[in-house]
N, C-alpha and C positions, 0 to 999 in steps of 0.2 A: 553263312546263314543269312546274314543282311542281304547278300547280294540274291540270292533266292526270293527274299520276303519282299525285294524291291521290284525283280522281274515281276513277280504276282501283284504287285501295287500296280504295275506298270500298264498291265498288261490285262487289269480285275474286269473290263467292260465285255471283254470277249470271253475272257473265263466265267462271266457271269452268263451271257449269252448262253455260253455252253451248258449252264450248268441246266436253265431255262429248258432248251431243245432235249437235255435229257431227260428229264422232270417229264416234259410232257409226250414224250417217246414211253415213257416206263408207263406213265396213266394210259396212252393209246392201248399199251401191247399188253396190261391186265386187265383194262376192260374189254379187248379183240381175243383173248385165250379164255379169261373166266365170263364171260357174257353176265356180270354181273358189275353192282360199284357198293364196297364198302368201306368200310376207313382204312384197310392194308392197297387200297386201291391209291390214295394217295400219300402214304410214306416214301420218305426220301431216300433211303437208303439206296435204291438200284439207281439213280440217276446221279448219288455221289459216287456210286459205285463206276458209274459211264465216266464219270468228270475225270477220274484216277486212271482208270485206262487210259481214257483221251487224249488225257497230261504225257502219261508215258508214250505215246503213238508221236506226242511234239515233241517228246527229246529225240526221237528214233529219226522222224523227219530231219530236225534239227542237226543231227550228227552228219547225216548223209550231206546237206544242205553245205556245211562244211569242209566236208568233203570235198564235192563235186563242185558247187557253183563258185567258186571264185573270182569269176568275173562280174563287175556290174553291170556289164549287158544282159539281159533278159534275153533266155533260150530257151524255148519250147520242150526241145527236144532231154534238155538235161534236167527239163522239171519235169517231164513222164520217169524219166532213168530215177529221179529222186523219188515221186511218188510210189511207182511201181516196188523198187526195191524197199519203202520204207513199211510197204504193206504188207509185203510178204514176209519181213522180218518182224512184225507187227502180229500177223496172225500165228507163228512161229511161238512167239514168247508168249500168248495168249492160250497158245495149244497146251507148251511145257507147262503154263501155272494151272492150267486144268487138269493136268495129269499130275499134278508133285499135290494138288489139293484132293483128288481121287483117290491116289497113292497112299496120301496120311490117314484118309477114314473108312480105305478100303471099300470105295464104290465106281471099285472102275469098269466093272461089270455092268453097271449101269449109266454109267456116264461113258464110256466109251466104246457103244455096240455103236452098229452101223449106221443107221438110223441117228441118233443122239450127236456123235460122229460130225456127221453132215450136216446136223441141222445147225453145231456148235460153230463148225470152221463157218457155213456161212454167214449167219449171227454178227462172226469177229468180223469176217472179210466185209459186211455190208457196213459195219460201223465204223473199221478202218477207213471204209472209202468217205461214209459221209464227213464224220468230225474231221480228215486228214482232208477234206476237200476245200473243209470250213477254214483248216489255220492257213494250207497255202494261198488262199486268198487272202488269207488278212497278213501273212506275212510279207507278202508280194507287193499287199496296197502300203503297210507300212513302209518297206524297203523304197519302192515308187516314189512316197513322199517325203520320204528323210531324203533321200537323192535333189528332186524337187526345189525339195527347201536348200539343200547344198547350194544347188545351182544359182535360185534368187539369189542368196547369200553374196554365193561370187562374183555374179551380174551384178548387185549391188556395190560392194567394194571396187567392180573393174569400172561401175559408171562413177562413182565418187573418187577414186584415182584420177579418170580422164577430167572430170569436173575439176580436180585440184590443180593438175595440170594448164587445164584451160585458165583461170585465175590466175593461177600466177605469171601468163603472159598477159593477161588483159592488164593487168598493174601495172606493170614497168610500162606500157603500151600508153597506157591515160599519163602517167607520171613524164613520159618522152615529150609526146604532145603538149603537154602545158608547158613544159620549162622551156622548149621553143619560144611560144608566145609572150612568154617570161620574157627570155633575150632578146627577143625582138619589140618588146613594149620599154625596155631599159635606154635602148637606143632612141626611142622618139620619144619616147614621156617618162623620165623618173617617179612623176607622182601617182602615176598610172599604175605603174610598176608597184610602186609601194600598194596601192589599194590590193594588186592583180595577187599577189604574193599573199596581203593578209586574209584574202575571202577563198584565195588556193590554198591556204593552211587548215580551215578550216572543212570546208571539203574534201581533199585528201584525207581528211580521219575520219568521214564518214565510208572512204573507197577502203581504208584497212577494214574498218569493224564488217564491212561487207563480203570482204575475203573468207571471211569465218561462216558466213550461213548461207545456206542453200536459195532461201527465197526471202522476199521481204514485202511488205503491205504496196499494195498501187501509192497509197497517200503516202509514205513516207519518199516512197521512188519518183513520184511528182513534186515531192519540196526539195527535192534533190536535185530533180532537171532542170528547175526553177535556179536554184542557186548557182549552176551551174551553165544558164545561159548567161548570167550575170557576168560569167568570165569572158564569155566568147563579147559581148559588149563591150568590154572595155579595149579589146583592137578593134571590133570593125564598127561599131556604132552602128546604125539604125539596116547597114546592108544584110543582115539577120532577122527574122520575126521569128515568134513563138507563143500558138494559140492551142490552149489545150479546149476543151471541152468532154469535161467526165462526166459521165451519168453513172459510171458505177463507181463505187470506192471499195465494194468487196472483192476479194481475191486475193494475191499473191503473184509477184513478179520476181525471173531472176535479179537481182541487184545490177546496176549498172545499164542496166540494158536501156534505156531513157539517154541518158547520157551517149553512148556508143553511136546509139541511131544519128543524136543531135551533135554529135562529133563529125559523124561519114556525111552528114549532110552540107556542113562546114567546107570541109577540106575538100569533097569531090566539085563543090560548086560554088561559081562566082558571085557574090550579092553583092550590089551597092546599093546606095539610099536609094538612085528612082529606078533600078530593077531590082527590089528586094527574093531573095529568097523564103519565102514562107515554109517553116515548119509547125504542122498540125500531128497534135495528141487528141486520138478520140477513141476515149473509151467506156464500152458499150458490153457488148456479147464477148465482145475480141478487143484487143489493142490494136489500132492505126495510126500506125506512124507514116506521114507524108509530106514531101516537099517538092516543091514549081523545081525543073532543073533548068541550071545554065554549067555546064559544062567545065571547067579551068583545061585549057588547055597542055598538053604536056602531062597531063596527070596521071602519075604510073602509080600505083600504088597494088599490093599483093590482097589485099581486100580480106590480111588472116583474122583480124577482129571479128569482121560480123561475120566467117566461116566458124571464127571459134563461137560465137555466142548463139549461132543457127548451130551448134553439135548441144550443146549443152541443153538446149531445150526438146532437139531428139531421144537426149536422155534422160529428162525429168518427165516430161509427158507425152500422153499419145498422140497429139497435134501436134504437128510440126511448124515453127516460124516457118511463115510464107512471104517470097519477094518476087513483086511485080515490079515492071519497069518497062515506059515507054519513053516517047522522045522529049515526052513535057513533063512529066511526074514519076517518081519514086515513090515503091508502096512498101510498107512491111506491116505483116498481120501478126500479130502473135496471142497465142493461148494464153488467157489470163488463168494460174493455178490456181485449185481448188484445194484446201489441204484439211484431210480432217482432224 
């Protein structure tokens, strides 16, 4: 019984519809028979009357529907086989309750001559087809969109799987890279070392609490890059630059991505003091991240970082990071999110 009174909860705006379209089907067809309007012209009774048929025409559909369709592909052909059969079984039971109600008050003589007959079976068949055309549509669009939503659903967990996945390489990836520069600042400068270590401890736990969300503010992701050139200074000194210029500070960035750019631009290329490498943040409509190149020779590297952080932003929004590259300058543009 609950489960009944839930489908009718469920389900009240189309059954209400219905009940609507019979309502004013019953008003048409006594004012088009009695060419008159008086107050039996608006009682409800024959349109509650349509709504209980109708109801039983969705279980008839319904059973068939169960039957036959099986599959979640959408077939033409098995939803005429469902309609068809549900109608004729439809105006069937329609016919027997007209005859077992004639039967009881013994007016079958006049409910069931030729005339009356024909006018009754068509009556059933034409209301079969309307209300039975009504649910398979809304059945169809309901099913469509539970489907639908399935799909985002899964599309969302397979994009937040690959996003997790992707993280968890970018981590040990930033963590690799610094502890190098670690070992290799230990060797030429212990005091260095100590500074390098206390402003990398500090940083590292902003790259954990990053691991955990999807996006994070441009301004928090600019005092990040900030603190984070600060490491890249302590091995090479002034052979690095880093000029931001923001004009917008609304949006949303993936985390890390500031950092990664100012990483690859690092490692791909040579800067000293009097041929600095210049890295520029301009942000505006879009993110720009650029820098002058000078090449390092020998430099192999698989380049899965910024493949992985170019997939992550394929799957968060509908602009994709964009990279340019000529023989003097590295570009990367990237969609600043908008989240509501």
């Amino acid at each position: 019984m609950k489960n009944i009174i839930f489908k009718i909860y469920q389900n009240r705006y189309f059954l209400l519809f219905i009940l609507l379209f019979a309502y004013v089907q019953s008003i048409y067809t006594r004012i088009s028979v009695r060419q008159k309007i008086n107050a039996y012209t608006f009682t409800p009774e024959a349109a509650i009357g349509s709504l209980c048929a109708a109801s039983l025409l969705f279980l008839v559909i319904l059973f068939f529907i169960k039957k036959w369709h099986r599959s979640d592909v959408f077939s033409n052909r098995v939803m005429l086989k469902i309609f068809a059969s549900s109608l004729i079984v439809y105006v069937l039971i329609m016919l027997l309750s007209s005859f077992i109600i004639a039967f009881t008050f013994n007016t079958i003589e006049r409910n069931f001559n030729q005339h009356t007959l024909f006018l009754s079976l068509f009556s059933d068949f034409l209301d079969g087809f309307i209300y039975g055309s009504f649910f398979l549509v809304y059945y169809y669009y309901r099913t469509n969109k539970k489907h639908h939503q399935q799909l985002a659903n899964y599309n969302q967990a397979l994009a937040e799987s690959r996003i997790n996945h992707l993280k968890t390489q970018l981590n040990p990836h930033f963590l690799f890279n610094n502890l190098n520069i670690l070992d290799q600042l230990i060797e030429e400068d212990k005091h260095k070392a100590s500074d390098f270590l206390n402003e990398f401890a500090e940083i590292y736990r902003y790259v954990l609490q990053a691991s955990d969300i999807k996006f994070i503010s441009i301004h928090s992701e600019l005092d990040f890059a900030e603190q984070y050139f600060k490491l890249i200074r302590h091995k090479y000194g002034n052979a690095y630059e880093l000029n931001i210029e923001n004009k917008n500070t609304n949006g949303f960035i993936i985390p890390l991505t500031l950092q990664l750019l100012i990483e690859n631009a690092v490692k791909h290329n040579l800067g000293t003091a009097e041929n600095q490498i210049v890295i520029n943040i301009h942000i505006n409509e879009k993110i720009l991240v650029s820098n002058n190149t000078n090449l390092k020779r020998n430099n192999k590297t698989s380049g899965k970082a910024l493949s992985n952080l170019k997939e992550q932003y394929k799957l968060l929004t509908r602009e994709p990071m964009k990279i340019q590259q000529n023989e003097n300058l590295f570009i990367v543009a990237i969609p600043i999110i908008q989240t509501t």
